[in-house]
N, C-alpha and C positions, 0 to 999 in steps of 0.2 A: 504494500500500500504506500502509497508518495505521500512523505513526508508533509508537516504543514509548513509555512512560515516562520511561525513562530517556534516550531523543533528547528531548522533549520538556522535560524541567525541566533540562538541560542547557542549552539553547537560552536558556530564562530565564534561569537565574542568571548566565550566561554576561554575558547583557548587564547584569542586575541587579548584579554584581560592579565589572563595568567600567567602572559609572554613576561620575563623579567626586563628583556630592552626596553618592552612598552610600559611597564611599570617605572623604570626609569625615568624614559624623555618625557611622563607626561606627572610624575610624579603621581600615581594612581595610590590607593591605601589596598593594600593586600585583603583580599576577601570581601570586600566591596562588589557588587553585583555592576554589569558595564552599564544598567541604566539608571545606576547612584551615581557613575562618574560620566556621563557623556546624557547632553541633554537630548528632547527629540530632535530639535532644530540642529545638531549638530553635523558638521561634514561626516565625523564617522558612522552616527547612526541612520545618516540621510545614505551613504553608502552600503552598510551591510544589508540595509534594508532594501536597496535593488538588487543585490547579488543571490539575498535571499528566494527574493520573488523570481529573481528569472531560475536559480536551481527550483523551486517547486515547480516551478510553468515545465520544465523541462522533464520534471519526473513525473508532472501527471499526464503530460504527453506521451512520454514512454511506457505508462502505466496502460495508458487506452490504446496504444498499438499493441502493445503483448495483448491484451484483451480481445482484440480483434481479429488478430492472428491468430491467437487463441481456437476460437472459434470457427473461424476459417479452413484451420487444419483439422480441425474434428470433422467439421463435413466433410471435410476431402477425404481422410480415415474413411469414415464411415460409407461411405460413398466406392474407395476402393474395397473394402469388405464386401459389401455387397455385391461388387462386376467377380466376384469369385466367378468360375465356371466348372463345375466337379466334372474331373477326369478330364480337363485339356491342360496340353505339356506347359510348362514353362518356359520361354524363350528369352533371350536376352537381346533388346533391337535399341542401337541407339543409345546405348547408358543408362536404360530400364527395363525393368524386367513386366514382361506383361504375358496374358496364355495364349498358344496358339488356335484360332478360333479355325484354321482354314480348313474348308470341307465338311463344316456344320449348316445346318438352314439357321434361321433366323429362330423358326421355333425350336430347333433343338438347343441350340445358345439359351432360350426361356426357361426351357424345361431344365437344363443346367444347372442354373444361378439358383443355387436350394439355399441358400440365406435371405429369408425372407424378412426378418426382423435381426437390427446388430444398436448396440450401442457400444460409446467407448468414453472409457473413463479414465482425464489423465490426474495422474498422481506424482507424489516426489519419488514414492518408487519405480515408476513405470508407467507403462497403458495396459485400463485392461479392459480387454473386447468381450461383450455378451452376446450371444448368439442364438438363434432357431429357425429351425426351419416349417414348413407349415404344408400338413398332408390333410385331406377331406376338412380346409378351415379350418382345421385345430393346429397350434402352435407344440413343438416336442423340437428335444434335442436332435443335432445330425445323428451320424454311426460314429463311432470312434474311431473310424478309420478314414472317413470326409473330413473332423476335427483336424488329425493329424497333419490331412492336406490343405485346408485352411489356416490353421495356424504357421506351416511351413510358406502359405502365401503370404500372409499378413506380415511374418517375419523378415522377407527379402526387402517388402517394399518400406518397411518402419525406419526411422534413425537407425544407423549400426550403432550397437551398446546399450540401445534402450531395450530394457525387459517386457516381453508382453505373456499378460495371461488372459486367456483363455478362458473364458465361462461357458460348459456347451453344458446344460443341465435340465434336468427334469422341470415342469413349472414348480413354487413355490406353493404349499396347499393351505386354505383355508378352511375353518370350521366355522359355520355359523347355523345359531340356531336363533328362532326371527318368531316373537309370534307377531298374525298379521289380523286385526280387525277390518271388515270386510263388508259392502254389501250387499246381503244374504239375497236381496232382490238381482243383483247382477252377476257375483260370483256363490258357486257352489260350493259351499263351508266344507265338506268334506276332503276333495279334490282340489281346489283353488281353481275349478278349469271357468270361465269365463260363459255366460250363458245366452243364450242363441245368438250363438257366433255362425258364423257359415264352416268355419273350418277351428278342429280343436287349440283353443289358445288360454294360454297358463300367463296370464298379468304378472306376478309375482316373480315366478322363475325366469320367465322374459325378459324382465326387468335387472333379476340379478345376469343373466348372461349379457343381455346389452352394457351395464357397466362394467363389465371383466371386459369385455370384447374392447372398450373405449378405452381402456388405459395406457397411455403412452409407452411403450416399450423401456424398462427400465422404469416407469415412471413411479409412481405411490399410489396405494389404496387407502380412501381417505374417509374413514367412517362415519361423516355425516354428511358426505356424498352421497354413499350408500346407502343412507338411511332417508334422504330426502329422492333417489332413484325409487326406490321402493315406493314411497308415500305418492310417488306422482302416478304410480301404475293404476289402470284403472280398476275401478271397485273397492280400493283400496282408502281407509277413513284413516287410519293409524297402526302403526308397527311401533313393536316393543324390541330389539336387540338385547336379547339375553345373553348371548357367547359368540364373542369374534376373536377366534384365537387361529394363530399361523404357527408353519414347519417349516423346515428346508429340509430335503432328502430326510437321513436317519434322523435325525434330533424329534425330538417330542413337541406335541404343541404346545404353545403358550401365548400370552395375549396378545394378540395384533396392536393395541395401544389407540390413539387415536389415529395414526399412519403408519401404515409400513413400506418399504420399499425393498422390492422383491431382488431375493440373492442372484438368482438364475435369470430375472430379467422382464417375469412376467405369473401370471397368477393362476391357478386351479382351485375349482371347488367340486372335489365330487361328491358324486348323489350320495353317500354312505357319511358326509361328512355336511350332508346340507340337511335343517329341519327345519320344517315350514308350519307353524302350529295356525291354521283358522280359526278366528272365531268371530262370531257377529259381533258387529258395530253396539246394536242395543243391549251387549249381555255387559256392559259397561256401567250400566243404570245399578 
């Protein structure tokens, strides 16, 4: 973060005061702060005080190009993560390495590119890349052995020396159990199924897949998000959030909190871990 102003000409005078020459020529009193001995009107604090400002102008300038290059290179990362292409060679053209596409259609190059979701996250230890790929709409890790070859592409084209790892993981799982007050005239209290619909629809469970589906890759699950997705599904008067608890792989659940943001990248809620309790709107009286 760039310094203020006032860190900054503090820093100078700091040592400018404590110089012994300068405590000489100007007959200064030792331990004296420089704005007991030098008024504002003065030549030297009219001077530190531009030297000041132009080093912070300099360092917040510099502060918002790293930021923006910052940024920059992440899309591009992410961007080269994704043009992966499983099973085409590696070639080296030009001073970069890119795959050999020649002798593919256009649709086999699509059907290829199985990195459907990546994020990248830089750190002081490194980059690290999240990954999945996505078979009948649902999001799951590649094979261990696409990893290998993604991570060996990821690694040519990265800084030499920078570390990257690799996240290719199962979703993150959530537990939730929800009771949901309901309009017994519109939705069927037993089922949650929605009534004279033209085709079978579940408000409730719709609603928790449409927020899973909507979460930004990497992003956070945010529980009164979820709890106002819910409330707006129709037939729907009030929901109660009894148990929002998450895992990662082996580990055991525990409470999701009021955010979580998922290890692997992205979120599951299976049916064995989802409970939906109905109950009428007027059993509240």
């Amino acid at each position: 973060m760039a310094r203020s102003h006032k860190e900054i000409k503090k820093l100078m005078t700091d040592d400018f005061i404590s110089n012994p020459d300068v405590i000489a020529k100007y007959g200064l009193t030792a331990g004296n702060s420089f704005e007991q001995e030098f008024s504002i009107v003065s030549l030297e604090n009219i001077l530190f005080d531009n030297i000041a400002f132009s080093i912070m102008a300099h360092e917040q300038t510099a502060e918002l190009n790293a930021l923006v290059n910052l940024q920059q290179n992440e899309l591009n990362f992410k961007a080269m993560v994704a043009s992966y292409v499983d099973g085409a060679p590696v070639i080296h053209v030009n001073g970069r390495y890119q795959q050999d596409l020649s002798g593919l259609t256009e649709d086999e190059i699509k059907a290829r590119r199985i990195i459907k979701r990546n994020a990248v996250i830089t750190t002081a230890e490194g980059i690290i890349v999240k990954i999945a790929t996505e078979v009948g709409g649902v999001l799951q890790p590649v094979t261990n052995d696409q990893a290998q070859s993604i991570l060996y592409w990821i690694s040519i084209n990265a800084t030499p020396g920078v570390p990257i790892t690799l996240i290719n993981k199962a979703p993150d799982k959530l537990k939730v159990v929800v009771d949901v007050y309901i309009d017994p005239i519109a939705i069927e209290i037993g089922t949650g199924k929605l009534k004279n619909a033209t085709e079978d629809t579940f408000p409730v469970k719709d609603a928790i897949k449409e927020y899973l589906e909507n979460i930004e890759f990497n992003g956070a699950f945010v529980k009164n998000k979820f709890e106002s997705q819910l409330e707006s599904a129709a037939g729907v008067k009030l929901i109660n959030l009894t148990t929002l608890e998450w895992k990662y792989e082996s580990l055991p659940f525990v409470d999701a909190g009021i955010y979580r943001v998922s290890s692997s990248g992205y979120f599951i809620i299976d049916d064995a871990d989802l409970t939906i309790n109905y109950m009428s709107y007027g059993s509240l009286a």
